[in-house]
C-alpha positions in Angstrom: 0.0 0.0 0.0 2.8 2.8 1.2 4.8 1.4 -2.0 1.6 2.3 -4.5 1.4 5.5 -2.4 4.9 6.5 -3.1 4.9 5.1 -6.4 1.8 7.5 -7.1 3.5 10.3 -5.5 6.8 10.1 -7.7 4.1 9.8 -11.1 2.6 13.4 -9.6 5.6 14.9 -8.6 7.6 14.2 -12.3 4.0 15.4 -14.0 4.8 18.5 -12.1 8.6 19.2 -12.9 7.9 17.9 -16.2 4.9 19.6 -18.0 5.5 22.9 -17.5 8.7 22.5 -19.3 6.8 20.6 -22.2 4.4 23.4 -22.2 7.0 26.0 -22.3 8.5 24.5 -25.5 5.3 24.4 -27.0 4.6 28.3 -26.5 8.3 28.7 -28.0 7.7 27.5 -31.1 4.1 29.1 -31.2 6.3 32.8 -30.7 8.5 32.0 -33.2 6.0 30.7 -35.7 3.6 33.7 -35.2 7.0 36.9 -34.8 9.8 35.8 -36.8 8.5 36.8 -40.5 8.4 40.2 -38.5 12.2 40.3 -37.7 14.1 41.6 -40.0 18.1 41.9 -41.4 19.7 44.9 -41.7 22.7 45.4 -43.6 25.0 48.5 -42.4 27.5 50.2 -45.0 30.0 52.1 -42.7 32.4 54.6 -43.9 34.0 58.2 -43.0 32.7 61.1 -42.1 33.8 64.0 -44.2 35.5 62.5 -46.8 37.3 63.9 -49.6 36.1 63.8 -53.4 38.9 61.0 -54.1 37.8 59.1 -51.3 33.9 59.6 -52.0 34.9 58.3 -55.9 37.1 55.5 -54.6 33.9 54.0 -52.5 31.9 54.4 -55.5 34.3 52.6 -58.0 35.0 49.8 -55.6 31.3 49.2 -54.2 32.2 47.2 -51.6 28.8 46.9 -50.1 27.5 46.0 -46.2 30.1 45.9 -43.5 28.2 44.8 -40.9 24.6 43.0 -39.9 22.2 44.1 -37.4 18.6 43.0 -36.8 15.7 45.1 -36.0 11.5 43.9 -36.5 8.6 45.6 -37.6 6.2 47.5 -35.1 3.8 49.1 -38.3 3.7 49.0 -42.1 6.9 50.7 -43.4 8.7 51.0 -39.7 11.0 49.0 -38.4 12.7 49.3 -34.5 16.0 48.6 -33.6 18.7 49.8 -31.7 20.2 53.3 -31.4 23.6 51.7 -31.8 23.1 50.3 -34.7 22.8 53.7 -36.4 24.8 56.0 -35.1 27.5 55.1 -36.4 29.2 54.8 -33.2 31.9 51.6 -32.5 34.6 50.5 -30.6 38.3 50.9 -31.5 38.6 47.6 -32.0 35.6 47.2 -34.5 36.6 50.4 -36.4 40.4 48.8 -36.7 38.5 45.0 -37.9 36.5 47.3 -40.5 40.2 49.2 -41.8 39.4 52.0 -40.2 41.5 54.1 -37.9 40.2 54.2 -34.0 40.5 57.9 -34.5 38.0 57.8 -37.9 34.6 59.1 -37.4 32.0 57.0 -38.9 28.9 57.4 -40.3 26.4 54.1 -41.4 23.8 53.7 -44.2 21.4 50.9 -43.3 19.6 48.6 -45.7 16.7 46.4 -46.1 16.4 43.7 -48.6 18.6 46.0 -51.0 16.5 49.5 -50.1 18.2 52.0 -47.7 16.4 53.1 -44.6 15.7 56.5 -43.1 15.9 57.0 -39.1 13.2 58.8 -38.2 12.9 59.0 -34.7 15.7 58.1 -31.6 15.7 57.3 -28.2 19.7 57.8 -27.2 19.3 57.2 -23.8 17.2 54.1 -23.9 19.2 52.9 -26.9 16.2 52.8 -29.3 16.1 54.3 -33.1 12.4 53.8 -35.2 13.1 53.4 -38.8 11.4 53.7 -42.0 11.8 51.6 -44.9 10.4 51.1 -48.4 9.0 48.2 -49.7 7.2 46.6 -46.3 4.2 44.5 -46.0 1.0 46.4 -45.8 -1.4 45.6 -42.4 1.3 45.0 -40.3 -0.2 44.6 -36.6 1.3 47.0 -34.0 3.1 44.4 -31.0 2.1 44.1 -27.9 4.9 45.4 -24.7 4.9 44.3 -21.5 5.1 46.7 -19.0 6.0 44.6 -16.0 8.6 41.3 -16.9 9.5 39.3 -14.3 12.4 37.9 -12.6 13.2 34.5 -14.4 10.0 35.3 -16.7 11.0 32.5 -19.5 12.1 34.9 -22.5 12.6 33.9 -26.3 14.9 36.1 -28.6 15.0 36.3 -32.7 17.6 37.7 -34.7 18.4 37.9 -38.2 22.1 38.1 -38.4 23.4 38.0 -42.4 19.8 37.4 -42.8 19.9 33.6 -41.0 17.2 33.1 -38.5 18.7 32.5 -34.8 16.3 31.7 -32.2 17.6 32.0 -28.5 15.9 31.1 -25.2 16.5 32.3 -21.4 15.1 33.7 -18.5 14.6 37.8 -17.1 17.5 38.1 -14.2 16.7 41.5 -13.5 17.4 45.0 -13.8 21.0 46.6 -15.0 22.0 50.4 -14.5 24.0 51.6 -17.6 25.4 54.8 -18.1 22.3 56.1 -15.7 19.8 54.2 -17.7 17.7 51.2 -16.6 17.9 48.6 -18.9 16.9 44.6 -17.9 18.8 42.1 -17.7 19.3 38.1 -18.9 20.6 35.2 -19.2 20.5 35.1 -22.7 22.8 34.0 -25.6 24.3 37.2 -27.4 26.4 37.3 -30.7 27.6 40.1 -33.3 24.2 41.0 -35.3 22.1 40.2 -32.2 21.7 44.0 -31.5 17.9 45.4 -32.6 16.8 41.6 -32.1 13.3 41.9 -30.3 12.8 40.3 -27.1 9.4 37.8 -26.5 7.6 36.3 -23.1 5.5 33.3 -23.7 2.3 35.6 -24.7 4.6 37.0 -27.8 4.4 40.2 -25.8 7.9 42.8 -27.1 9.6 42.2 -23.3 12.4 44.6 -24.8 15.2 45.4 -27.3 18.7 43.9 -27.2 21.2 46.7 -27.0 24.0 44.9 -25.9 26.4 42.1 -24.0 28.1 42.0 -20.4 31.1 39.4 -21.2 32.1 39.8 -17.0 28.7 38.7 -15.6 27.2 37.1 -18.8 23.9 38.9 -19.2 22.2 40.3 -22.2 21.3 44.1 -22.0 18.0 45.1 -22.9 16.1 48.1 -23.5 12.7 47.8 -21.7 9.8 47.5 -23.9 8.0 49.6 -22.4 10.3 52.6 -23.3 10.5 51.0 -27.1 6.4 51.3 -27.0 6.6 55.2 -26.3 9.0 55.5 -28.8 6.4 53.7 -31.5 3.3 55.9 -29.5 5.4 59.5 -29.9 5.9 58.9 -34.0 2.3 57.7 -34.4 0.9 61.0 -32.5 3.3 63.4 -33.8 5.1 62.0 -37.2 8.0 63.9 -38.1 7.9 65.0 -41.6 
């Protein structure tokens, strides 16, 4: 009888550990099925500010194309959101040397979707956020959802379109992270080069945030709160620049 008992109580106990985590897998791949034809490449053509005529004719003749890979994803028909990083233009010595640039070299960046440049249209510095525009977009795109409140160890899901290949990362909220004033989240997240603009999902395919960026020390993804992406998206649609 106590066997049967226990035997009945280990059956209730593994349905417990174990279907959460079966369900959780399941809401995965519903995200990704229903957000990832929203993400998005972006290819970045970096060169100098204030160059000469020879240099200008020099880039033209030798065309070399995209430098980089970002990602951003589309909040609206024509406008895409991604990180302010991504556009200003703005990167490390080391990146600038890896590109044949001098560390010195101001930089400016063109960005491109599927072959058709895009136009910043509205910036959130501080929160790392930039709203683009771009030609060529599927009409009736539906506005995301943000959530306003994530949750430590929420279960999170990220998509990114580096060199246009689809990457699909899971992890879990850790909490929140204080950069240069700003409060950003935090998480225990997988990041690589091209990651930055990737959007950030919960389970309910609600926009948790934005990734702006990697902590090598402590291992944990940056990420600009959706929330503040969301008022980003809200200021344009009330007041469009023209």
């Amino acid at each position: 009888m106590d066997r049967r008992i226990a035997g009945l109580a280990l059956v209730v106990v593994s349905l417990c550990i174990f279907v959460p985590e079966c369900l959780g897998q399941k809401s995965a791949a519903q995200v990704v099925k229903q957000q990832s034809s929203y993400t998005l490449s972006l290819e970045l053509e970096f060169s100098k500010k204030n160059r000469n005529n020879l240099q200008r004719a020099m880039s033209v003749l030798l065309a070399l194309g995209p430098n980089g890979h970002a990602t951003g994803f589309l909040v609206g028909d024509g406008l895409v959101m991604t990180a302010y990083h991504v556009v200003s233009g703005e990167l490390s010595d080391s990146k600038k040397i890896a590109l044949g640039f001098s560390p010195k070299d101001q930089l400016q960046v063109k960005v491109f979707v599927n072959g058709c440049q895009a136009t910043v249209i509205r910036v959130d510095k501080e929160a790392d956020l930039a709203l683009l525009e771009i030609c060529g977009s599927r009409k009736q795109v539906k506005t995301p959802s943000f959530q306003a409140t994530p949750s430590k160890d929420e279960r999170l899901l990220l998509i990114a379109r580096p060199h246009g290949d689809k990457t699909v990362s899971q992890g879990i909220l850790y909490g929140s992270y204080t950069f240069r004033g700003q409060e950003f989240l935090s998480a225990r997240i997988e990041g690589r080069d091209g990651y930055s603009g990737s959007p950030i999902y919960n389970q309910n395919a609600e926009v948790v945030g934005v990734f702006s960026g990697y902590d090598w020390s402590q291992k944990l993804a940056l990420i600009s709160p959706g929330i503040k992406a969301q008022k980003l998206l809200e200021d344009h649609i009330s007041n469009p620049k023209p």
